[in-house]
C-alpha positions in Angstrom: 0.0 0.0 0.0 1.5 3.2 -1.0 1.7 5.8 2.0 -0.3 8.9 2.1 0.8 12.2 0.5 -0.9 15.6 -0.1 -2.6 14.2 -3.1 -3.7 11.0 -1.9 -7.3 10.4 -2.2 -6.7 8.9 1.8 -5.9 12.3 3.2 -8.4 14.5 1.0 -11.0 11.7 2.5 -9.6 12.3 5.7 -10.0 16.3 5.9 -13.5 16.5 4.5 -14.7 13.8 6.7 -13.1 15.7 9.3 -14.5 18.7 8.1 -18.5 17.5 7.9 -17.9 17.1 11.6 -17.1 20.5 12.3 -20.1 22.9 14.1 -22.0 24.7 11.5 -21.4 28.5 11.5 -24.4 30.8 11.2 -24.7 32.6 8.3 -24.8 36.4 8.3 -28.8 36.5 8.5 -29.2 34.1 11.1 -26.2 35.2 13.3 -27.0 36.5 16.7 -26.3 40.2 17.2 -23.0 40.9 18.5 -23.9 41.8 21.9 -24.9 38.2 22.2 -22.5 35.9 20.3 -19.7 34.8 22.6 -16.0 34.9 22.0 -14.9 32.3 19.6 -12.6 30.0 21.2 -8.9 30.0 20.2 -7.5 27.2 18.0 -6.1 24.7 19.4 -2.0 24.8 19.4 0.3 23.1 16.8 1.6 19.9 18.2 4.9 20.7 16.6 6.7 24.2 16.3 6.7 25.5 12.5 10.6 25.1 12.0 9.9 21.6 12.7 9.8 19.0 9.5 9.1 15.5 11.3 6.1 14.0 12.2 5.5 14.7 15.9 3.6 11.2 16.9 5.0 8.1 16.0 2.3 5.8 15.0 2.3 2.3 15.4 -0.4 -0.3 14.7 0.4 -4.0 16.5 -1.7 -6.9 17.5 -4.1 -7.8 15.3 -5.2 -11.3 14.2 -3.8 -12.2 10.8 -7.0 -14.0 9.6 -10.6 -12.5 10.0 -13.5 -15.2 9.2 -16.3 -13.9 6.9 -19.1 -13.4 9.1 -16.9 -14.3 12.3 -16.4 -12.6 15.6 -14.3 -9.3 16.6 -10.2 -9.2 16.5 -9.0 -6.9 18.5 -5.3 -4.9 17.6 -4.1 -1.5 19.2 -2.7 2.0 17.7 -0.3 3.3 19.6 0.3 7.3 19.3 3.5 8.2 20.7 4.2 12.3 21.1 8.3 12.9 20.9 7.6 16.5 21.6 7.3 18.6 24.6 4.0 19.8 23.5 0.6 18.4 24.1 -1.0 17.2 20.9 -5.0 17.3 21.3 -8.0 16.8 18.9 -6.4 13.6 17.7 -8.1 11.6 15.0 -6.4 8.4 13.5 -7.9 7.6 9.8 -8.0 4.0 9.2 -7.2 3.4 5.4 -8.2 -0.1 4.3 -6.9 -1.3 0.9 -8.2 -5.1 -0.4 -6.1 -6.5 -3.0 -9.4 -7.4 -5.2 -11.1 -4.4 -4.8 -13.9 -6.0 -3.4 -14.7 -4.9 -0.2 -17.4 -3.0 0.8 -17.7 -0.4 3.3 -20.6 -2.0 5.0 -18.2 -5.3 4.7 -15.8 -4.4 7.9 -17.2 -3.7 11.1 -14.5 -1.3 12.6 -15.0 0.0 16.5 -12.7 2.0 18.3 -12.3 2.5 22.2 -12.0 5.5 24.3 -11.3 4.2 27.8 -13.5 1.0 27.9 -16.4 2.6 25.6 -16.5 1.2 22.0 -17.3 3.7 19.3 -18.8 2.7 15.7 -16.1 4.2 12.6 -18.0 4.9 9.2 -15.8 3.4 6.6 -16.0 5.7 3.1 -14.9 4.4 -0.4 -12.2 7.0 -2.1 -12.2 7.0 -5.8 -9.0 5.0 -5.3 -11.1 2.4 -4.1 -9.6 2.7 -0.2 -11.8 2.5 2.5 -11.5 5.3 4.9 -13.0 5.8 8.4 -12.2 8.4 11.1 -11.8 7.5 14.3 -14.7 10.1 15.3 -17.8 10.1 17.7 -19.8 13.2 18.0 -23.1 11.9 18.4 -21.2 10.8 21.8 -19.3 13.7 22.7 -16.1 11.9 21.8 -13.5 15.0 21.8 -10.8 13.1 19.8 -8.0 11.7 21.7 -5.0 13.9 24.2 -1.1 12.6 24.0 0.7 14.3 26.5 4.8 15.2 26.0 6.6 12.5 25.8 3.9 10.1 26.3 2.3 7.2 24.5 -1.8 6.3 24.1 -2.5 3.0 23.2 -6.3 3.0 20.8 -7.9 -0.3 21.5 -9.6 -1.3 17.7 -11.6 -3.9 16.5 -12.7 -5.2 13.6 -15.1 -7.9 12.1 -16.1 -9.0 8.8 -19.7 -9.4 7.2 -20.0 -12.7 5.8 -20.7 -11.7 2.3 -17.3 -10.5 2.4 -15.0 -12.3 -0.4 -11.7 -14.3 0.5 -8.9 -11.4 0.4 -6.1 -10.1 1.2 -6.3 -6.4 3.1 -3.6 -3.7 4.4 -4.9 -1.2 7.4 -2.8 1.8 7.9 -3.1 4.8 10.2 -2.7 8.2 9.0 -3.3 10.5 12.1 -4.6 14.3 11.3 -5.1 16.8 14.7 -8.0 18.6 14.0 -7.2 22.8 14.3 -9.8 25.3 13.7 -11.9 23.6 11.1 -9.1 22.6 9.4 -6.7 19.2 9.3 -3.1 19.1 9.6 -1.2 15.5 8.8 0.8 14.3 11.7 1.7 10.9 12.0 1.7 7.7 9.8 1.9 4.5 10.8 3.5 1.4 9.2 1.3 -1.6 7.6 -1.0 -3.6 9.3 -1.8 -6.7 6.5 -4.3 -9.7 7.0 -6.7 -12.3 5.1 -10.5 -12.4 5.1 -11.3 -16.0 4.6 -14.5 -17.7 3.7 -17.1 -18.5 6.4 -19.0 -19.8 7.9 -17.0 -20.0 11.6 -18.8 -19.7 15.3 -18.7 -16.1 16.1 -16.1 -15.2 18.9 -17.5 -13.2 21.7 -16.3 -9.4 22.1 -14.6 -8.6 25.2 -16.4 -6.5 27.8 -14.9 -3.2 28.8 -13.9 -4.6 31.8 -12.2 -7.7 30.3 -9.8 -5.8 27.9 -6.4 -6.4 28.8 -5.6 -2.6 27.7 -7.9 -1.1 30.7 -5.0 -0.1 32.7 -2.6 0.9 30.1 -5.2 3.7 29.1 -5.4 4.6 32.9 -1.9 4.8 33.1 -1.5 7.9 30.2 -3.2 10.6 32.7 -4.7 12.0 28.8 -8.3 12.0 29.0 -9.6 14.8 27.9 -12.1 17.1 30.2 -13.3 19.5 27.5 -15.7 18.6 24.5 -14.5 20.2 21.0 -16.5 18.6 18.4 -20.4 19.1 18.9 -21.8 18.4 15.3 -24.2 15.4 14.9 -23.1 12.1 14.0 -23.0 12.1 10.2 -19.9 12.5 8.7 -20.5 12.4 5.1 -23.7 14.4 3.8 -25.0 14.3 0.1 -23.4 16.2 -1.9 -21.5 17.9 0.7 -18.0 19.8 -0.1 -15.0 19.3 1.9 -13.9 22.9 3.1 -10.5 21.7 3.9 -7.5 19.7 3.2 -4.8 17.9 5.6 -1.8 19.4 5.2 1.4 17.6 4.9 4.3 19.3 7.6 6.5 21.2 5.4 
């Protein structure tokens, strides 16, 4: 799979999903007056300065099963996100970029879920015109504020993923591009290596999904200290509307 770049369909995908999720601004005839509208918050801070020209969270994805049965059970695999800065990077969203070897998966056809603590959220997986599948690691509908890595530290994103079972034999690659999210706009900061499996034919006895308070990862998310106490992102849950423009692109760090 090749990696992202400016002009890959992955991280044009990436910023306008981003974007849908942003909160709609008034328009000049339905804005309040100004004695009523409150101050606009600032943007969030870079996670890197601008003289820097490296990514500033080292991305890792590890884990995961290397066979998922059509029509089987969950497997579970972790992102890890890893700041080697001495700033705080918040308003973190990891895009998932699936790439089948036939062409022939669906985006209905994975079942990807993604934890914050021991909660799972739902991803939205979105075909590119370079038939990738794309899905932000996004949750408004819950309040989900996108994810905190502290200086120095490392977060550990619990994923998991099943397969419909009208899903075709296969073989897949899952990567991680990772965008913060900055004043309505998104800014490329990490990439993570490959992640490659097989979907094989079912039928197979579905495997039951751990509860939250069976993951093994329960205490390495308590350990980071990162979760967030403020709530950024207050759109509703879709993240793709019809015919809807994306008003920004990531931007790879000069």
């Amino acid at each position: 799979m090749r990696l992202c770049t400016p002009a890959s369909p992955c991280l044009a995908a990436a910023a306008a999903l981003l974007a849908t999720a942003s909160p709609a601004v008034s328009s000049p005839a339905t804005a309040p007056s100004a004695a009523r509208t409150p101050t606009a918050p600032a943007p969030l801070p870079a996670c890197t300065a601008p003289e820097d020209h490296t990514f500033p969270l080292t991305t890792r994805l590890r884990g995961g099963p290397a066979v998922y049965r059509a029509g089987g059970g969950y497997g579970t695999w972790f992102l890890d996100l890893t700041n080697t800065t001495d700033r705080t990077c918040e308003d973190i969203h990891p895009v998932v970029v699936l790439v089948d070897e036939r062409r022939a998966l669906e985006p209905a056809q994975p079942r990807l879920e993604f934890y914050d603590g021991t909660r799972p959220h739902p991803v939205r997986l979105t075909e590119t015109d370079a038939d990738e599948l794309v899905g932000v690691l996004a949750d408004d509908a819950a309040g989900f504020p996108g994810f905190t890595v502290g200086p120095g530290r490392t977060l550990t994103v619990p994923v998991r993923l099943a397969v419909t079972s009208d899903a075709v034999p296969n073989e897949v690659t899952a990567n991680a591009a990772v965008v913060q999210r900055r004043d309505g706009d998104g800014e490329w900061i990490g990439q993570s290596g490959d992640y490659r499996f097989r979907i094989e034919a079912g039928p197979a006895a579905p495997t039951a999904s751990p509860s939250p308070g069976d993951l093994p990862f329960a205490d390495e998310l308590a350990g980071t200290g990162e979760r967030r106490t403020y709530t950024l992102l207050a759109a509703g849950a879709v993240l793709v509307a019809a015919g809807g423009t994306a008003v920004a692109l990531a931007r790879r760090r000069r």
